[in-house]
Residue, then its C-alpha position, 0 to 999 in steps of 0.5 A: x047105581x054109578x059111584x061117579x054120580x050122586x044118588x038124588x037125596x045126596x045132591x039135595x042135602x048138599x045143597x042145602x047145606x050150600x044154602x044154609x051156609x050162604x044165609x048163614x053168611x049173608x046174616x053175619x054179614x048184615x048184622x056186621x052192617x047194622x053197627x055201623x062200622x063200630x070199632x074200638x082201640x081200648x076200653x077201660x074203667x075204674x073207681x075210687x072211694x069217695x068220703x066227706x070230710x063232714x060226716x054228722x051235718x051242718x046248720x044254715x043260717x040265713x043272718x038277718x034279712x035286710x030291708x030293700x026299699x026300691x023292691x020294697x021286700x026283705x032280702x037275705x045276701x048272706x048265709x053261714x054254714x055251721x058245725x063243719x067238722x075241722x077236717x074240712x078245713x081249706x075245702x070250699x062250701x057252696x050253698x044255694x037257696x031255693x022256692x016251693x018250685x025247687x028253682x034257685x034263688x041264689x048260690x054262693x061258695x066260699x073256702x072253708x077256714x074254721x068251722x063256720x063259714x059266711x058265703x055272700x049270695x051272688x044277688x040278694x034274694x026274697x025272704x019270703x020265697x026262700x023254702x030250701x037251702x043245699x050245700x056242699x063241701x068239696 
């Protein structure tokens, strides 16, 4: 055998090892592609502990419906919140009524002085339809 020339099997295992490191390239290369160009500068996160300044629930009270002729139907255009915690106090409380189907009826919001807060609707809206109410301090 001539040391200059490569026994057979020697050439075929190099260039496997030639073939497999150009796939090995070309599908780096692709996967590269398939991010389209996606860089970044920074990343960052963070968080905080949120608490409520109301902590065992309010009332709702819907005052008394007022009668509106030209709809000929009773209609609520104001509701108190009651039993806020003092803590709350300068806070803004926001209320929206709701139907059997979960839609909003109307909403309000109003600061927060005391521990009742009366919010005006921003339309009156049908007794009869009102099922629900949610609110928020914040």
């Amino acid at each position: 055998m001539d040391p200059v020339q490569n026994p057979p099997r020697e050439r075929r295992r190099r260039g496997a090892v030639v073939l497999l490191g150009i796939a090995a390239f070309g599908l780096a290369a692709a996967s590269a592609a398939s991010l389209g160009g996606l860089t970044t500068s920074s990343l960052g996160a963070d968080n905080d502990v949120v608490t409520s300044c109301e902590t065992d629930g309010v009332t709702i009270d819907y005052g008394t419906p007022a009668y509106d002729a030209t709809s000929g139907l009773y209609k609520v255009s104001t509701v108190t919140v009651g039993g806020i915690d003092a803590g709350c106090s300068g806070k803004t409380v926001a209320v929206t009524l709701s139907d059997a189907a979960n839609a909003s009826l109307g909403s309000g919001s109003t600061a927060i002085a005391g521990t009742t807060a009366t919010i005006t609707l921003s339309a009156p809206t049908n007794a009869k339809l009102v099922v629900g109410a949610a609110a928020v301090i914040s």
